[in-house]
C-alpha positions in Angstrom: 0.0 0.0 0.0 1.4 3.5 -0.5 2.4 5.5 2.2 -0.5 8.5 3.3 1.9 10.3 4.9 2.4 14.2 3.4 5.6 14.3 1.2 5.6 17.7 2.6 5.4 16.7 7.1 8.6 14.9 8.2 7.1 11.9 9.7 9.1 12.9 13.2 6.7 15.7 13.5 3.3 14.1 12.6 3.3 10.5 13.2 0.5 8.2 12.4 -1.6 7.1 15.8 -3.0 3.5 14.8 -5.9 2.2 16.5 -5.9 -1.0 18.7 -7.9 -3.7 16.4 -9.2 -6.0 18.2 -12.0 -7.3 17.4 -13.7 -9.5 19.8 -11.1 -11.8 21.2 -8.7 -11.5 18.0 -5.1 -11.5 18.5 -3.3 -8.4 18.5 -0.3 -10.1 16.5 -3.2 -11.0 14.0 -1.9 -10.5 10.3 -4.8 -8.1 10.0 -3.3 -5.2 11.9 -1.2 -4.1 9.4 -0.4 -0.6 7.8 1.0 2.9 8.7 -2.3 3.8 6.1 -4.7 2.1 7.7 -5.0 4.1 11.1 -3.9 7.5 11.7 -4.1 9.9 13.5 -2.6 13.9 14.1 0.0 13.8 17.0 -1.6 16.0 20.2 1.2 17.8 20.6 3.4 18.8 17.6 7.2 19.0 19.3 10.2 20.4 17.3 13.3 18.2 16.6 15.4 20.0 18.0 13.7 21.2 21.7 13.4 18.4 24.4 10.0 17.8 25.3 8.9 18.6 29.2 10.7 15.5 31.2 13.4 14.8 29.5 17.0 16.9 28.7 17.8 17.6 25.2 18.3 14.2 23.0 21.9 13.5 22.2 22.8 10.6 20.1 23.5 7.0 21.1 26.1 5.2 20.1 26.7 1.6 21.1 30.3 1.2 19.9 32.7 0.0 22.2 35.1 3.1 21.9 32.5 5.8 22.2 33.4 8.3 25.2 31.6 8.1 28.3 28.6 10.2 29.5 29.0 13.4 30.7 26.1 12.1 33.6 27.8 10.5 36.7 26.9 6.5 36.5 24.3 4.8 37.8 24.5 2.7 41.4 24.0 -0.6 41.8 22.5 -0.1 45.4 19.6 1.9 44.7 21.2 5.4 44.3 22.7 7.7 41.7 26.3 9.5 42.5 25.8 12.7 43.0 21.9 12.7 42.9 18.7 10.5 42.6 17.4 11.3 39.8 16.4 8.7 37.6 18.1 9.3 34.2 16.1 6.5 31.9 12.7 6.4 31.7 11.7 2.9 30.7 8.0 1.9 29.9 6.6 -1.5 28.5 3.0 -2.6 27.4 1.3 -5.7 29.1 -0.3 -8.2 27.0 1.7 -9.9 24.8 4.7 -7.9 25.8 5.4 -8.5 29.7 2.9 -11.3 29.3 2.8 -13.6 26.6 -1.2 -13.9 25.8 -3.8 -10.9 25.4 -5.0 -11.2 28.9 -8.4 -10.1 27.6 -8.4 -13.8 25.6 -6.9 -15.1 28.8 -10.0 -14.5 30.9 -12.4 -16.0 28.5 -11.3 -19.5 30.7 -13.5 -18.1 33.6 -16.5 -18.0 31.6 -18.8 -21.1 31.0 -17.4 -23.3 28.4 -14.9 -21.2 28.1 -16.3 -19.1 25.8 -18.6 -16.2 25.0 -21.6 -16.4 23.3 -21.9 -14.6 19.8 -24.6 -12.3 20.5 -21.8 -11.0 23.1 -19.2 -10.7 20.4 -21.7 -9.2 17.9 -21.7 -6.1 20.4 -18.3 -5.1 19.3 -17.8 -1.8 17.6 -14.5 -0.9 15.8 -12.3 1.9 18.3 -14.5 1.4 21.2 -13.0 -2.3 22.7 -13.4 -0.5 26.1 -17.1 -0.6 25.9 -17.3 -4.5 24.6 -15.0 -5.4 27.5 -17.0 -4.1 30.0 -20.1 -5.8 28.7 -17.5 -8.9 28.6 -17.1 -8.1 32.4 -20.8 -8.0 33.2 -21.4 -11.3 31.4 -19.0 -12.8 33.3 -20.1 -11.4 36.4 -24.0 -12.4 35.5 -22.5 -16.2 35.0 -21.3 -15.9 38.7 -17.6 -15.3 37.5 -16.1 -13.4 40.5 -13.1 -11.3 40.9 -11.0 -14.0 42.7 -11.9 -16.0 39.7 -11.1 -13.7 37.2 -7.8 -12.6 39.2 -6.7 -16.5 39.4 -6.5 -16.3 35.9 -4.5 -13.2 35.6 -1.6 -14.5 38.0 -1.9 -18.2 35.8 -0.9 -16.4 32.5 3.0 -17.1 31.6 5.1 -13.8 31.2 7.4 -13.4 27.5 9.8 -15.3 27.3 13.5 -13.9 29.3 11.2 -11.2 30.7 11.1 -11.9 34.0 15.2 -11.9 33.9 15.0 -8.3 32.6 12.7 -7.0 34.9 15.2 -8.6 37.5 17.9 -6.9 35.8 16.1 -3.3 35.6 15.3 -4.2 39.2 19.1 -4.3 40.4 20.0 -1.2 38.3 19.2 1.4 41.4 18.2 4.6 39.9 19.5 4.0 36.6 15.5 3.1 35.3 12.4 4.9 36.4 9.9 1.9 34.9 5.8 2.6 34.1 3.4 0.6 32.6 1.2 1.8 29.6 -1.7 -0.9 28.7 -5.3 -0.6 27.1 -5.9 -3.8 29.5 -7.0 -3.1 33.4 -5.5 -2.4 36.7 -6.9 -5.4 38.4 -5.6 -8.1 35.7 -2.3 -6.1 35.4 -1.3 -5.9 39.0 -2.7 -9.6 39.8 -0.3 -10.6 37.1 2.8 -8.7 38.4 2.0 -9.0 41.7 2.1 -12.8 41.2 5.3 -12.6 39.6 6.9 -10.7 41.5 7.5 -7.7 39.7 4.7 -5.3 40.6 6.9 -3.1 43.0 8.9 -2.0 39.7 7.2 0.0 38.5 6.8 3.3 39.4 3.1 4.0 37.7 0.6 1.3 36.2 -1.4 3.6 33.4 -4.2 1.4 32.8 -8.2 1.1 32.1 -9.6 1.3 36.1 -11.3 -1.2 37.2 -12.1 -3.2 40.6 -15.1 -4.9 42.5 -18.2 -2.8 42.6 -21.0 -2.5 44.9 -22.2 -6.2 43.9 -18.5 -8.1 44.2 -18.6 -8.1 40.5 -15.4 -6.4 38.8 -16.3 -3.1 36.7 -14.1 -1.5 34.4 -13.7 2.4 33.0 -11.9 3.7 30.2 -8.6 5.6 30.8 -9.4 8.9 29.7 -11.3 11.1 26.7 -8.7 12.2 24.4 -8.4 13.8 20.5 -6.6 11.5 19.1 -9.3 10.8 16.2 -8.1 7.2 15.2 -7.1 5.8 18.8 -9.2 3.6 20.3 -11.7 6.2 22.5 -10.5 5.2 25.7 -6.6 5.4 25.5 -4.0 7.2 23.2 -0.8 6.1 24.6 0.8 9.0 23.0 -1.5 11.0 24.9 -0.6 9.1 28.2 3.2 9.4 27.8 3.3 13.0 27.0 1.3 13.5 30.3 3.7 11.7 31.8 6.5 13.0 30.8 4.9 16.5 31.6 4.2 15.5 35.2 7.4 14.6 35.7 8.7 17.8 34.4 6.5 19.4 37.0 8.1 17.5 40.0 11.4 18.3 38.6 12.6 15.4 36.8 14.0 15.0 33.3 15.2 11.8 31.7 17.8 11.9 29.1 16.4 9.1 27.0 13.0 7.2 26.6 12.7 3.2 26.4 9.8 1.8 25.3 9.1 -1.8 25.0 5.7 -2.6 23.2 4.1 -5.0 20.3 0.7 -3.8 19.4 0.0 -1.3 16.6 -1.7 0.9 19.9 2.0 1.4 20.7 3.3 3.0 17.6 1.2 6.1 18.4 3.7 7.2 21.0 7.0 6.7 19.1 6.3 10.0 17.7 7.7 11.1 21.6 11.0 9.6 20.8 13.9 11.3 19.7 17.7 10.5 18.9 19.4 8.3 21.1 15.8 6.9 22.6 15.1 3.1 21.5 11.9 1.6 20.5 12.1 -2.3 21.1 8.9 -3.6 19.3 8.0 -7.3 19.2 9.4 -8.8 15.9 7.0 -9.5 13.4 4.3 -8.1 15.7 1.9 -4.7 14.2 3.9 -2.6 16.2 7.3 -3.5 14.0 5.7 -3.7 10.9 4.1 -0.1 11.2 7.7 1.0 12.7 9.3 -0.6 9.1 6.6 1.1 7.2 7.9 4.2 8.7 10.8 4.2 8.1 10.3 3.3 4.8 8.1 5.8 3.4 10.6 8.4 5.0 14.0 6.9 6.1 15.7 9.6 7.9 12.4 11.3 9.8 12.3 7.9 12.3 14.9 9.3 15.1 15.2 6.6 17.5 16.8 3.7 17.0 14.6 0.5 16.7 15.9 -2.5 18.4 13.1 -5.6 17.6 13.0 -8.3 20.1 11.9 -12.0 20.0 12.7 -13.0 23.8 13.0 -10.6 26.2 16.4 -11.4 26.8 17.1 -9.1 23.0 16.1 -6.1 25.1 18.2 -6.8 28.1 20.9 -7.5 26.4 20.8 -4.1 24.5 19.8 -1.8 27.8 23.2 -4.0 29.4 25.1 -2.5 26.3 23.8 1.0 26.6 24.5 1.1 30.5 28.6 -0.3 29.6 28.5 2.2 26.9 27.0 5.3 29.0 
């Protein structure tokens, strides 16, 4: 298909915002979730190249060779502190399903319903850009089919993490202050935290950004979308560009700024907020997954407007392995 993005925008300063598609209980890796044409969207907030967004210092470039000079930032700790101050100086943030975890954990909890499966006239319900909504009704169903939350969580904390990930959250772990880690997902707070807390992971991370949800009034678990947002092409509840940049401005505000982004991701939902990273950031996206292939489309309808560098991943152990090389390097 030919690339829709305008000859006339670098693609660094409008990238595309594709929408989460899944439909029903369909795969997010599904073959179907294809192009940079299909989905897109304006970017919130337009940022020159060459001004550092709020939360982070001016990008620099990366380089991974084993000569380069050190950085000009005193090293990270291995006991929890920085020399010379606490500041975190990496800001690393991952997706859930099929990224820490390796199912969609909205597939996942379709064991907990009767048969283990959901009836049509449920899955008819679905409208395209509002799987929010259908998951809720999901929710409800389950609830109404006396599905209750310890059931639902007892699935979340049974689904098996990706492959080497639970050595590299070990290894962010023992980093000290090197990492400041968050969670973006279009999932939920009560199936992401049962899942990390289970694994023993959940004290990581700084911030779980997720749809809210819990037991309501009745025992039954309820969920909410995120937030509202203008991202036209987004699914309505979450933009994750949106959520990144508020972030990144919060942190601003309390006085921190990181001197490169991470971001660890496989769905085509996490392509929206590559247009935050700059040179010397690093966008690890799942091989073969709709995040990569929109990433390759990219950078092939404009080759030089895709600043950070792209490092895909098949196990876990690919990213750790790379972040190991950065921290020798910087």
């Amino acid at each position: 298909m030919p690339s829709m993005i305008p000859a006339s925008v670098p693609w660094s300063l409008a990238p595309y915002c594709p929408q989460s598609h899944r439909l029903g209980m369909a795969q997010k890796g599904n073959e179907e979730a294809a192009s940079v044409g299909s989905w897109m969207c304006q970017r919130l907030w337009p940022w020159p190249a060459n001004q550092p967004l709020p939360g982070r210092l001016a990008p620099r470039p990366l380089s991974l060779a084993p000569s380069s000079s050190s950085c000009s930032s005193p090293p990270c700790s291995q006991d929890g502190g920085m020399a010379a101050q606490g500041a975190p100086r990496f800001l690393l943030t991952f997706d859930f399903d099929e990224t820490i975890v390796d199912e969609n954990s909205d597939d996942s909890i379709v064991r907990a319903a009767p048969g283990q499966r959901l009836p049509e006239s449920l899955r008819a319900t679905y409208r395209e850009g509002f799987y929010n909504e259908y998951m809720q009704r999901v929710f409800q169903y389950l609830g109404e089919q006396g599905v209750r939350p310890r059931d639902l969580r007892a699935v979340y904390e049974a689904i098996p993490l990706s492959p080497g990930m639970s050595d590299l959250l070990q290894f962010v772990a023992k980093q000290g202050s090197c990492f400041e880690v968050i969670l973006i997902s279009d999932a939920n707070t009560f199936g992401v935290e049962s899942a990390l807390r289970a694994a023993g992971h959940h004290s990581l991370f700084r911030r779980i950004l997720s749809n809210p949800s819990g037991p309501d009034a009745r025992g039954l678990l309820a969920l909410r979308p995120f937030h509202t947002h203008s991202c036209a092409r987004c699914p309505a509840n979450m933009c994750k560009h949106k959520v990144l940049s508020d972030y990144l401005r919060e942190r601003a505000h309390d006085g921190v700024h990181f001197e490169r982004l991470f971001y660890v991701g496989d769905g085509a939902n996490d392509f929206c907020p590559m247009g935050l990273l700059a040179g010397g950031d690093v966008a690890f996206p799942r091989r073969g997954y709709p995040m990569h292939r929109l990433i390759q489309e990219a950078q092939k309808a404009e080759p030089s407007s895709f600043r950070a560098s792209v490092v895909p991943w098949e196990t876990a152990t690919d990213v750790r392995l790379h972040l190991q090389q950065v921290l020798k390097t910087c």
